[in-house]
C-alpha positions in Angstrom: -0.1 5.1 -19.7 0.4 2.9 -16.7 -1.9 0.2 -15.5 -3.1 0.6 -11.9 -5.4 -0.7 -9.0 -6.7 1.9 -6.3 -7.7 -0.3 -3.2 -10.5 2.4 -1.4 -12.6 1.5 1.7 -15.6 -0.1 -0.3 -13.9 -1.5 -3.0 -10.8 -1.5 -5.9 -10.9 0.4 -9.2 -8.8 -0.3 -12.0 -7.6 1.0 -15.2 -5.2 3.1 -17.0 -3.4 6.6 -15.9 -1.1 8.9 -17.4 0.3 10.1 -14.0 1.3 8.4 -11.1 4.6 10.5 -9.5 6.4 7.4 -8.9 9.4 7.6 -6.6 10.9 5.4 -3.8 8.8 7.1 -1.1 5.6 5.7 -3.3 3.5 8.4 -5.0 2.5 11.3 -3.8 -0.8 12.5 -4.7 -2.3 16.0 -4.0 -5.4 16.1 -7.0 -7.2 13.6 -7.9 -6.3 10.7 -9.8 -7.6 10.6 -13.4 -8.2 6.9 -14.5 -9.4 6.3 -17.9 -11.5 2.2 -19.4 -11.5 2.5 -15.2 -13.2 -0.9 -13.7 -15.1 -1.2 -10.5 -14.9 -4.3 -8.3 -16.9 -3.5 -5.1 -16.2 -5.6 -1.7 -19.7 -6.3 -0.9 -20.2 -8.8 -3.3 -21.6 -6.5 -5.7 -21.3 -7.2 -9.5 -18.2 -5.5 -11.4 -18.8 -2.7 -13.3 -17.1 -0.4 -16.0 -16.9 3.0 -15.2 -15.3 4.6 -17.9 -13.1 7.6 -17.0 -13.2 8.5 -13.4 -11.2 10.8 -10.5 -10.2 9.2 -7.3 -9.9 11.7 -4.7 -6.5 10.9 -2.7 -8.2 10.9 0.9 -9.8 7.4 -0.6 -6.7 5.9 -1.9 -6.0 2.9 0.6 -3.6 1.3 -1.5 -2.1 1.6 -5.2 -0.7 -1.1 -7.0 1.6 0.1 -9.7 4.1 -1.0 -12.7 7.4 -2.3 -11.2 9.3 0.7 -9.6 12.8 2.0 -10.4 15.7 0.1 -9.8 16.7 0.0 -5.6 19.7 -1.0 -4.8 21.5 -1.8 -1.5 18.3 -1.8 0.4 17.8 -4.0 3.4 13.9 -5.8 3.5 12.1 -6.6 6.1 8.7 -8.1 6.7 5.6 -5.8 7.9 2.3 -6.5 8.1 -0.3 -3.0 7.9 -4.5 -3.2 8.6 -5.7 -0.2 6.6 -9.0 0.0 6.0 -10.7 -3.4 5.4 -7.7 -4.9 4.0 -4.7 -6.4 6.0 -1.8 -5.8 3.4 1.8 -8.0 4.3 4.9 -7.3 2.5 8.7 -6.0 2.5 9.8 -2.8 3.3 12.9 -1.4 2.0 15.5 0.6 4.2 18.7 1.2 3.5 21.3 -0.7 5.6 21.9 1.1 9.0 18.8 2.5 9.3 17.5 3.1 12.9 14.2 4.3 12.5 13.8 6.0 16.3 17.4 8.2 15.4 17.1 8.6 11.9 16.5 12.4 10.7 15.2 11.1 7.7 11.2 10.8 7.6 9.2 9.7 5.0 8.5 12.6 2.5 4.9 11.3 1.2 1.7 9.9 2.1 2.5 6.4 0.4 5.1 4.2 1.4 6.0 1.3 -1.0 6.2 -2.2 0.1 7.1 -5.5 -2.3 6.4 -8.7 -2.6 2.8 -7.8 -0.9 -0.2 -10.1 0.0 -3.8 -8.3 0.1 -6.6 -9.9 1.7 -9.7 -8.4 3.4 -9.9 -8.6 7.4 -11.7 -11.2 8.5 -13.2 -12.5 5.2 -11.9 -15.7 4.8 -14.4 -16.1 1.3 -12.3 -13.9 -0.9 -9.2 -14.8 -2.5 -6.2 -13.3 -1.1 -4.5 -11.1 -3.8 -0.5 -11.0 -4.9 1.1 -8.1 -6.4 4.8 -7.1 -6.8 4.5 -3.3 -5.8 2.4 -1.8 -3.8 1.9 1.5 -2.1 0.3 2.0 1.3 -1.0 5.4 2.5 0.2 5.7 5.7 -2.0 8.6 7.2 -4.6 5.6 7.2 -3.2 2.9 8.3 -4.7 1.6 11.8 -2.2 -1.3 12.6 1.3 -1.9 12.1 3.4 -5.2 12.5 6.6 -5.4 12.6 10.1 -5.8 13.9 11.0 -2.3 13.7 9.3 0.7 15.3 7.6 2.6 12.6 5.9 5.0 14.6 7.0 7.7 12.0 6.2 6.0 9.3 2.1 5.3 10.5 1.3 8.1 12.7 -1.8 7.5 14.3 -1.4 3.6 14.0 -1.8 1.1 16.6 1.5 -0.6 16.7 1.9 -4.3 17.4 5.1 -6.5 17.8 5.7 -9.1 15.1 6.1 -12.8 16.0 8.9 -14.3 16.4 10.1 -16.9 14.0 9.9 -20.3 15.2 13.8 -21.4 15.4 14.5 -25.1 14.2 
């Protein structure tokens, strides 16, 4: 059993599963995803709640945080910033080293890509605490805004993509 939070648009569950495909592309859900002691924490300042067992339909899977992933080696990180939903999600992406993303053949083969080292906070809501997590895994069919120093257009289809800021150079 794996402990796991599904960010949706009006809130995060969270609780225990017995499948999550895990794999370097993120996981790739087609069925709903059974949660069991599931917990509900809505955005609108509604009271938490337990649910019991539960199934999250993938279309309202925003985000997934997961147990620590397999072991990636000889990967090259760099920062990116996504808006899906109500929450703007920052964190590392993983390529391997060489990777051009406008000539590579390679696309991503599932509706989640994994970042690390993440930040979640909700837009424009500066009176909730940011959240931390060491995996997490973005669906990329809805994200609406990307930021970052490569072009992901293949990654995000559909998203509205914005150059990241420079670094200020001392």
């Amino acid at each position: 059993m794996a402990e796991v939070e599904i960010f949706t648009p009006t809130g995060v569950f969270a609780g225990t599963t017995a499948r999550v495909p895990l794999s370097n592309n993120g996981p790739d859900l087609t069925m709903p995803l059974t949660l069991s002691e599931a917990r509900w924490y809505p955005i609108d300042g509604g009271q938490p709640s337990h649910r019991g067992d539960i199934k999250v339909p993938p279309d309202d899977i925003l985000l997934i945080v997961t147990p620590e992933l397999e072991m990636t080696v000889h990967l090259t990180w760099y920062a990116i910033s996504v808006e899906v939903g109500p929450y703007r999600v920052s964190g590392s992406l993983g390529t391997h080293p060489g990777f051009d993303p406008e000539r590579a053949l390679a696309r991503p083969g599932s509706t989640f890509i994994s970042l690390r080292e993440a930040t979640i906070e909700l837009i424009d809501r500066d009176d909730v605490a940011r959240a931390t997590r060491e995996h997490v895994h973005v669906n990329r069919y809805s994200v609406e805004r990307v930021a970052s120093s490569l072009m992901l257009g293949f990654y995000f289809p559909g998203a509205t993509l914005a150059p990241q800021e420079a670094a200020p150079v001392a």
